[in-house]
N, C-alpha and C positions, 0 to 999 in steps of 0.2 A: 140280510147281509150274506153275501157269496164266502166259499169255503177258502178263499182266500186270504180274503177281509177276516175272517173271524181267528184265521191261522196265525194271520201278521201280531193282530192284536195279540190274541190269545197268549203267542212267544216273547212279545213283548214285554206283557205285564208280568208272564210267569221269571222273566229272567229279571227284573225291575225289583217284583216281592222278594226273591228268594235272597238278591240281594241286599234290599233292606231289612229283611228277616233276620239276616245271617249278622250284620251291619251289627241292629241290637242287641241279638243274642250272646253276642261275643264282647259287646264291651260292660262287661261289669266292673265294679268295684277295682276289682285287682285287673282288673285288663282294660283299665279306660286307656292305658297309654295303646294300645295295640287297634290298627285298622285292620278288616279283612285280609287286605291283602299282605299284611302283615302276616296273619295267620296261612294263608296259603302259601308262605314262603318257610313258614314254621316248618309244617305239611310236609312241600316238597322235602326239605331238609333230614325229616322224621326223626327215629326214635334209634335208629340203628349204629353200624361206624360214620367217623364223620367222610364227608362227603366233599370232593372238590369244586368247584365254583360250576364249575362246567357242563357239568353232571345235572347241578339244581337250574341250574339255569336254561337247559335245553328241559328237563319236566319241565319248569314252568313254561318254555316257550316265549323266554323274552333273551336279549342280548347279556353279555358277563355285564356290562357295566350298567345295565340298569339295575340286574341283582345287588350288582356290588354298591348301589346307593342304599336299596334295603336292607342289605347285610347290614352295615357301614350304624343304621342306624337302630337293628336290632339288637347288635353289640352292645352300642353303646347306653341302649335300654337296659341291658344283661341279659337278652334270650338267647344268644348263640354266642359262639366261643368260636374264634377265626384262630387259626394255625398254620401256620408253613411245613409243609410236607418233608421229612427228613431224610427221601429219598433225592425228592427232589425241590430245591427250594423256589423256583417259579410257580408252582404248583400252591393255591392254596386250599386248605380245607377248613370245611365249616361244621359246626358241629350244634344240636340242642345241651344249654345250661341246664340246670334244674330248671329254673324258673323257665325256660323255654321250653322244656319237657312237660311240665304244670298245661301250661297254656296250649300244647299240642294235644293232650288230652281231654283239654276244655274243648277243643274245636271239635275233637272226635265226637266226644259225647255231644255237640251241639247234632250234627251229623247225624248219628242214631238215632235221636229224637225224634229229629223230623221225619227221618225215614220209617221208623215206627209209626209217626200221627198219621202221615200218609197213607201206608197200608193198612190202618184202622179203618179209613173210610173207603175202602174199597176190599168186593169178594174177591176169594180166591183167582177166578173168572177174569176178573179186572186189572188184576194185578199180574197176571202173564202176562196178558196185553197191553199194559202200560208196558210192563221191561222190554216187552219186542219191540213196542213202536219207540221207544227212547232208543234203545240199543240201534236200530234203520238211523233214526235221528241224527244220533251223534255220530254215525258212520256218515252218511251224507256230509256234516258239518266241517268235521275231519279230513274230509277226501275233496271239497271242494275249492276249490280258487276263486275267490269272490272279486278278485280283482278282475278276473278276464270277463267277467259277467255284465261291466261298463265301459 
């Protein structure tokens, strides 16, 4: 197989496990009602002051109104707390509940794990050169326009 073939697949499968990795590692018990990407909306939101729509939704890299179907239904789960800005009341902000803060550190800790079991199996040696060639990686991925590319 050419270095190509073995690249395509390779990225493939790796983005494919880590999502179904992540998929089961986060839906326990108390977190069946939550999907990934639920949690990556946790994430952006974090652990700090709350945060306007805007804000979470350019980190994520999606539109206000796709956030605002996630939000809309992590509310009404109880993991975030939506508010109108008292400055300004077009403005909304969002914020982690408990229970959304719970679950923000469920993801984290998923997070550390794997990054741990990871650098278990690899030397010191190994592991510079995984962070550079990720770091190239997701510069490349970042900086490209895949749309002009068809």
């Amino acid at each position: 197989m050419d270095i190509n073939s073995t690249l395509n697949e390779l990225l493939v499968k790796l983005f494919r496990n880590i999502n179904v990795i992540e998929e089961r590692a986060l839906r326990t018990d108390e977190y069946r009602d939550v999907t990934a990407n639920d949690m990556h909306v946790i994430e952006a939101i974090g652990m700090e002051e709350p945060k306007n729509m805007t804000s979470v939704a350019h980190a994520l890299e999606v539109t206000t109104g796709t956030l605002t179907i996630a939000v809309n239904s992590l509310v009404r789960k109880g993991y975030v707390n939506r508010v109108r800005s008292e400055e300004d009341r077009r403005v909304v902000l969002v914020s982690l509940s408990e229970k959304g803060r719970k679950a923000y550190l469920h993801h984290q800790r998923f997070h550390e794990r794997m990054i741990e079991a990871v650098l278990e199996e690899l030397t010191e040696e190994e592991q510079q050169v995984l962070g550079k060639a990720l770091t190239k990686l997701n510069l490349f991925f970042r900086q490209t326009d895949f749309r002009t590319m068809f």
